[in-house]
C-alpha positions as CSV (number, residue, x, y, z in Angstrom):
1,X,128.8,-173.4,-29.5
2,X,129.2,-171.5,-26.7
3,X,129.8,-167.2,-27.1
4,X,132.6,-165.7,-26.1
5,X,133.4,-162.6,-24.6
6,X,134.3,-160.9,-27.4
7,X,131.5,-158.6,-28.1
8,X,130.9,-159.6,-31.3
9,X,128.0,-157.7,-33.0
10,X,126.0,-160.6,-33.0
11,X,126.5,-161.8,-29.6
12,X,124.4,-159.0,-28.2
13,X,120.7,-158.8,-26.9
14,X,118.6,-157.4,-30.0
15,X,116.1,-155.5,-29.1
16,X,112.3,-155.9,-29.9
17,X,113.4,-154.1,-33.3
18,X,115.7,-157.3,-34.4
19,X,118.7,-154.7,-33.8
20,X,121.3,-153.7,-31.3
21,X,120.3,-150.3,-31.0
22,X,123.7,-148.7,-30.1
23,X,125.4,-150.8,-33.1
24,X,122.3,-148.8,-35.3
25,X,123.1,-145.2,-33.8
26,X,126.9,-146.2,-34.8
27,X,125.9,-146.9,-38.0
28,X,124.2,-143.4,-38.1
29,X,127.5,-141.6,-36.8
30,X,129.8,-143.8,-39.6
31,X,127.4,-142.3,-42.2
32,X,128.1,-138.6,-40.7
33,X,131.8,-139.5,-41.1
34,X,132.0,-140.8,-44.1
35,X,130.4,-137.4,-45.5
36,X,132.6,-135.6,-43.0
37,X,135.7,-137.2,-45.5
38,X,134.3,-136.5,-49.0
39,X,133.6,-132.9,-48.1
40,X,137.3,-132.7,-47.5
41,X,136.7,-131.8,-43.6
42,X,140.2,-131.0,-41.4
43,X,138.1,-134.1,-39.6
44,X,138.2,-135.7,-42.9
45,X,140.3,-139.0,-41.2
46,X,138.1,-139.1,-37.9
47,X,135.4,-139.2,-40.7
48,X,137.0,-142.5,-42.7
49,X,136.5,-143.9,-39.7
50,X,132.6,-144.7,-40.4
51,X,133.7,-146.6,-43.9
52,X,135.8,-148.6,-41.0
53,X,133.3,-149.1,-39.1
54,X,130.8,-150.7,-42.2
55,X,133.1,-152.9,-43.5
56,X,133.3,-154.5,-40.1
57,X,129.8,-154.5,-39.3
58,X,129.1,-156.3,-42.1
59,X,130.7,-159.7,-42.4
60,X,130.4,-159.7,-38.5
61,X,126.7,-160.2,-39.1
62,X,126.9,-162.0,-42.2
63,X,129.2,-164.9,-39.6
64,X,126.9,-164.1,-36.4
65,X,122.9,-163.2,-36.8
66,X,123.1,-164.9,-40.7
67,X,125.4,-167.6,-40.1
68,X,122.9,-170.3,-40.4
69,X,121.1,-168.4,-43.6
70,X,122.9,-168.0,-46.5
71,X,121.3,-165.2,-48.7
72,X,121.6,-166.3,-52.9
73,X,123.8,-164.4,-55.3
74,X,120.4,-163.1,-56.5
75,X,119.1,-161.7,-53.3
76,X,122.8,-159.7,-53.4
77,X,122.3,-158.5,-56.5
78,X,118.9,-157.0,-55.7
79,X,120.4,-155.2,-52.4
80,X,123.7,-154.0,-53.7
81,X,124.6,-154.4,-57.3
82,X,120.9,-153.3,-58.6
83,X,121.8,-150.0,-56.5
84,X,125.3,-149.5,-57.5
85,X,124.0,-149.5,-61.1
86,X,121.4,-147.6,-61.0
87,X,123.0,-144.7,-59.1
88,X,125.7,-145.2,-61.6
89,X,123.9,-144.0,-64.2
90,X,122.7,-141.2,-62.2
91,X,125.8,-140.0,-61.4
92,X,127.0,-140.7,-64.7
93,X,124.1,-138.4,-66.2
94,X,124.9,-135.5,-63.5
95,X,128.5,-135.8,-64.9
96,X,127.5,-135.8,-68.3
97,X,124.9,-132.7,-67.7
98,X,128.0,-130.7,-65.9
99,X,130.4,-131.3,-68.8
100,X,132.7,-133.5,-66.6
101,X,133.7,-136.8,-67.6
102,X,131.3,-139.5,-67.3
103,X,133.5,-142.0,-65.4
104,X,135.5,-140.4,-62.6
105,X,138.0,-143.0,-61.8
106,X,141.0,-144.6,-64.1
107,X,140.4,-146.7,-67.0
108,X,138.8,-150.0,-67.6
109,X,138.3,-152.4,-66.7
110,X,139.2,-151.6,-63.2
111,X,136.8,-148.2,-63.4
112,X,133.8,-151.0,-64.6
113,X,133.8,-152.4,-60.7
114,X,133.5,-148.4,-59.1
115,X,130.5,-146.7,-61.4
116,X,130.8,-143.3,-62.4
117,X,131.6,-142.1,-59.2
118,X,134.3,-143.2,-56.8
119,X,132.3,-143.6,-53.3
120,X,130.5,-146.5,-55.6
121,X,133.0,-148.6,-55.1
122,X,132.0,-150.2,-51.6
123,X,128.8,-152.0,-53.4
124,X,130.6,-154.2,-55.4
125,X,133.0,-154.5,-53.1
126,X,130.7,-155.7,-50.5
127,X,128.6,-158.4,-52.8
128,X,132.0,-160.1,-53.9
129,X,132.7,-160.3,-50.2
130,X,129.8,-161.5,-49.0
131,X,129.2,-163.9,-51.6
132,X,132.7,-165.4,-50.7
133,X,131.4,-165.6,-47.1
134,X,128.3,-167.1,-47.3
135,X,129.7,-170.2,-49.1
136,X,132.9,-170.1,-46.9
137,X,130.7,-170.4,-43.7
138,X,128.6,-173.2,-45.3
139,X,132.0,-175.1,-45.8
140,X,134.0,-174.6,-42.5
141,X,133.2,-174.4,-38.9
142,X,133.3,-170.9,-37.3
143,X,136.8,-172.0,-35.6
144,X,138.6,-172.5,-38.4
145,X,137.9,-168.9,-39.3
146,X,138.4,-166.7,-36.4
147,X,142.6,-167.2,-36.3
148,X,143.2,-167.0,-40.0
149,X,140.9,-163.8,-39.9
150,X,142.7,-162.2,-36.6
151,X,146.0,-162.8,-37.7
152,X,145.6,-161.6,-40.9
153,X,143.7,-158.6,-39.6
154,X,147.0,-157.9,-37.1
155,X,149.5,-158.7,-39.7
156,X,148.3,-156.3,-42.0
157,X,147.5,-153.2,-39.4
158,X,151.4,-154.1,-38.1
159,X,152.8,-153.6,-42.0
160,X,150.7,-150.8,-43.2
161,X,153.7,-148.9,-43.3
162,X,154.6,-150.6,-45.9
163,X,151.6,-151.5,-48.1
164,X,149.7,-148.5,-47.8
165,X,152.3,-145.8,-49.2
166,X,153.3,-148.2,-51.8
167,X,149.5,-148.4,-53.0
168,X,149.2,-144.8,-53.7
169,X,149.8,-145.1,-57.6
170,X,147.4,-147.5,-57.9
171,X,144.2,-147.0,-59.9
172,X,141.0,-146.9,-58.0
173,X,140.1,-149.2,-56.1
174,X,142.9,-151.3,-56.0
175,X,144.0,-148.6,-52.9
176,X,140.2,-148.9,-51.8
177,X,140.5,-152.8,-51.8
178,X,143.8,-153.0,-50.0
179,X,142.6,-150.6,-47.2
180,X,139.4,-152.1,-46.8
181,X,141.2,-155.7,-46.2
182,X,142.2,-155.5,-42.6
183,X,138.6,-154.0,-41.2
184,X,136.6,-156.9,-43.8
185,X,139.1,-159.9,-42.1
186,X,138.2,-158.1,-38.4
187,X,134.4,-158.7,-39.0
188,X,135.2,-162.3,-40.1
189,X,136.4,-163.2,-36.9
190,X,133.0,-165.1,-35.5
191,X,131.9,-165.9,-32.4
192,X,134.6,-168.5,-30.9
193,X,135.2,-169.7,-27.3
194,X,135.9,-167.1,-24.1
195,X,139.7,-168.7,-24.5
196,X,140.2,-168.0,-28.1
197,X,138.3,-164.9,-27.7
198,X,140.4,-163.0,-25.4
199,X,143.8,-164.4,-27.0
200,X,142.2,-162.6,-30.3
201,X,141.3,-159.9,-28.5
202,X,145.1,-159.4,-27.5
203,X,146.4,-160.2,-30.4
204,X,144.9,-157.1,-32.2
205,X,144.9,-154.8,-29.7
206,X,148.6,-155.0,-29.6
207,X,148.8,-154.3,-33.6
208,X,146.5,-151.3,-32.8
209,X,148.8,-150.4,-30.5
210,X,152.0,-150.6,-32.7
211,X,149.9,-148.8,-35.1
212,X,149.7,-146.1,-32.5
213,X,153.3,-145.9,-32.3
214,X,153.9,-145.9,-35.8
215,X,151.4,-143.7,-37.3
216,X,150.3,-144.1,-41.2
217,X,148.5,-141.3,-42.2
218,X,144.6,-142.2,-43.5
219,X,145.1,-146.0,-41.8
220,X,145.8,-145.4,-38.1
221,X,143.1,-142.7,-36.9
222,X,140.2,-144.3,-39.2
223,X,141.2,-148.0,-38.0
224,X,142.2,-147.0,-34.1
225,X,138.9,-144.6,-33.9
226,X,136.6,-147.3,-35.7
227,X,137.5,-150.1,-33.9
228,X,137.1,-148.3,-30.7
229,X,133.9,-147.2,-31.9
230,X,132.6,-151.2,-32.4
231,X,133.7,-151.7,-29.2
232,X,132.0,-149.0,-27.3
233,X,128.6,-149.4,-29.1
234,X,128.9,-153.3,-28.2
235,X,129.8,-152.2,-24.3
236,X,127.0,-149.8,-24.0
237,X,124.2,-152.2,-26.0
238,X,122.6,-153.1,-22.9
239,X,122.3,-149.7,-21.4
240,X,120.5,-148.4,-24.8
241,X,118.2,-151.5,-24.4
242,X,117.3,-149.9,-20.6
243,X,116.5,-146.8,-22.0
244,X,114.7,-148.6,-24.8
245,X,116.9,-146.5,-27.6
246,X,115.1,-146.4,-30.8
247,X,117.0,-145.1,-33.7
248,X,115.8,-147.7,-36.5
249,X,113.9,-145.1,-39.0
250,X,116.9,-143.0,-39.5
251,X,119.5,-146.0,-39.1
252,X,117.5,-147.4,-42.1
253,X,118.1,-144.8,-44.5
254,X,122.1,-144.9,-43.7
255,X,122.7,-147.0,-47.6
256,X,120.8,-144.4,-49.2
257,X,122.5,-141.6,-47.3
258,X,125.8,-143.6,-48.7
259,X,124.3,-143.3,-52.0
260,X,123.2,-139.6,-52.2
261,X,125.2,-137.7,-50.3
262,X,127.4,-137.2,-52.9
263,X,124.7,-135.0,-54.8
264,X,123.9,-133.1,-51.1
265,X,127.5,-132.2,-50.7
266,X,127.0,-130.5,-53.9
267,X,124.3,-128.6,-53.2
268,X,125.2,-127.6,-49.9
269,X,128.6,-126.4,-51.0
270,X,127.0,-124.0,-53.8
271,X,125.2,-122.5,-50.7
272,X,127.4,-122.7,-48.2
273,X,131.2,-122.8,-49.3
274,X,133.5,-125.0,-47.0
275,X,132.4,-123.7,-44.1
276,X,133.9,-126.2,-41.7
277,X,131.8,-129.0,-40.4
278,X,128.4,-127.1,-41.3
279,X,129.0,-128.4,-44.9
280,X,129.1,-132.5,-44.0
281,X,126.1,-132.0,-41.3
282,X,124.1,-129.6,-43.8
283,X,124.9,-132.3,-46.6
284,X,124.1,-135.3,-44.3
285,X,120.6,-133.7,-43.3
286,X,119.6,-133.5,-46.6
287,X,120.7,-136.8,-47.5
288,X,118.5,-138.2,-44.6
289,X,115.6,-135.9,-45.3
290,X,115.4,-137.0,-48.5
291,X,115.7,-140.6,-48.1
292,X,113.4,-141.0,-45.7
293,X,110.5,-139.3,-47.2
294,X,111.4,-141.3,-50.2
295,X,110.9,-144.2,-48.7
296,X,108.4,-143.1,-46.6
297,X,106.0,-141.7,-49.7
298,X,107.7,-143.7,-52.7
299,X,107.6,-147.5,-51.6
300,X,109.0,-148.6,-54.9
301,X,112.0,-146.2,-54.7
302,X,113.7,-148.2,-52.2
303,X,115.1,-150.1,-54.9
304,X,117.7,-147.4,-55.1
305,X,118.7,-148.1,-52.0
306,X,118.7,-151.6,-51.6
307,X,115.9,-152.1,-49.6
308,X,113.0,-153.9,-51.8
309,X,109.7,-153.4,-50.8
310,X,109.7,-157.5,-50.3
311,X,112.4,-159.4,-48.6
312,X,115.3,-160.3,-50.1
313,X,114.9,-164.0,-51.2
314,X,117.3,-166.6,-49.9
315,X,118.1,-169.6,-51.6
316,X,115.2,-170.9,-53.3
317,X,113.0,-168.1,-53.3
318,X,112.0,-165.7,-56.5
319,X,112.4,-162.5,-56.3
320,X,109.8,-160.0,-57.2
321,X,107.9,-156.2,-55.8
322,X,105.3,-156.6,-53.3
């Protein structure tokens, strides 16, 4: 099959790392936004753009770099759900030890699929995705995908003034799930011919424009920003390869920054008060800091972060510690 020039994620160089370096120092800024929005920042849209930005990174890669690997149930368990619980109970402990309620979101069984805090609810989120993915992809050539995904992604961008305000009195994460939709059916638009490509390309460039025009608050910044974003890392991946970028050890502790920040923002703000954006990068350095040398000194630790100290097993493989 030949690529196209859409720049999908996976149709780019990787470097001697096994990643697009620019796409990995986006994925470091998305982190920085994403803690830029739970610390309630005047930035805190710009900020939502990161979550944007993850949610199409990662069935983009799951249809590009994986397409011909399908990773088991099990080996998605052990990177996302074995985290989402177990920082669920954390959480759920630091609630409990601060006399708040344990569960922070709505009732079950809906608040059984977010944890005990609310930013958990991207893990599950993500392995019900991907699992849908990886046995979609084993079942229908890449074609068949890429207009059903960029219409649907269009269609729902050009109507979000009517879904998204309607979804406010829903319970967590119904809203979570409806926003996330458009952004997860953009990253499952594979790699298709130049043709296709470009008419895609047009397609949703002209429902980002019309949600330009018609602004919805908390959808048109974080989906205008973060899709500009993909697209800028994706032009400027072979430059960062020239200068032989390298930003993989902290671009590896971004799903434990997810994790923890939470905590940091907490203990930042006893210090510093909302002080602006001091707060989110105080909070975000000590998220990194901390996961790093985690993994860095604690090998086995990296289970709370979805990175086992032995690859993930695909099909056919048992899991285990190395």
């Amino acid at each position: 099959m030949r690529t196209s020039a859409f720049q999908h994620p996976a149709s780019v160089r990787l470097s001697a790392q096994g990643r697009v370096q620019s796409v990995e120092l986006l994925r470091i800024m998305a982190a920085f936004g994403i803690v830029v929005f739970h610390a309630g920042s005047p930035a805190r849209e710009f900020g939502y753009a990161g979550l944007v930005v993850f949610l199409v990174l990662a069935p983009a890669i799951e249809l590009g770099v994986n397409h011909g690997r399908r990773r088991s149930a099990w080996a998605l368990f052990l990177n996302l759900l074995v985290p989402w619980a177990l920082w669920s109970v954390l959480y759920g402990a630091v609630h409990l030890g601060t006399g708040k309620p344990v569960m922070e979101t709505g009732s079950a069984p809906l608040s059984l699929v977010v944890g005990t805090a609310i930013h958990l609810w991207f893990l599950p989120f993500l392995f019900a995705a991907l699992l849908v993915l990886g046995s979609v992809k084993q079942r229908l050539p890449a074609e068949l995908l890429f207009w059903p995904a960029t219409l649907g992604t269009s269609a729902m961008l050009v109507t979000a003034s009517l879904w998204y305000p309607a979804a406010q009195g829903w319970d967590a994460p119904l809203v979570q799930w409806l926003h996330a939709a458009p952004a997860l059916l953009c990253g499952g638009a594979p790699r298709v011919a130049r043709g296709a490509a470009a008419s895609g390309l047009a397609v949703v460039a002209a429902a980002l424009t019309w949600l330009c025009l018609s602004p919805v608050a908390d959808v048109t910044i974080p989906y205008v920003v973060g899709t500009l974003a993909i697209a800028l890392a994706l032009a400027l991946a072979p430059a960062a390869d020239r200068l032989r970028l390298n930003v993989q050890s902290a671009a590896s502790c971004m799903m434990g920054v997810y994790l923890v920040h939470v905590l940091a923002l907490g203990a930042a703000r006893r210090i510093l008060g909302d002080s602006g954006l001091v707060l989110p990068l105080s909070a975000f350095i000590l998220s990194l800091g901390a996961v790093w040398a985690l993994q860095r000194f604690v090998p086995r630790a990296r289970v709370l972060f979805g990175a086992w100290p032995q690859k993930a097993p695909v099909i056919g493989d048992k899991p285990g510690l190395a």
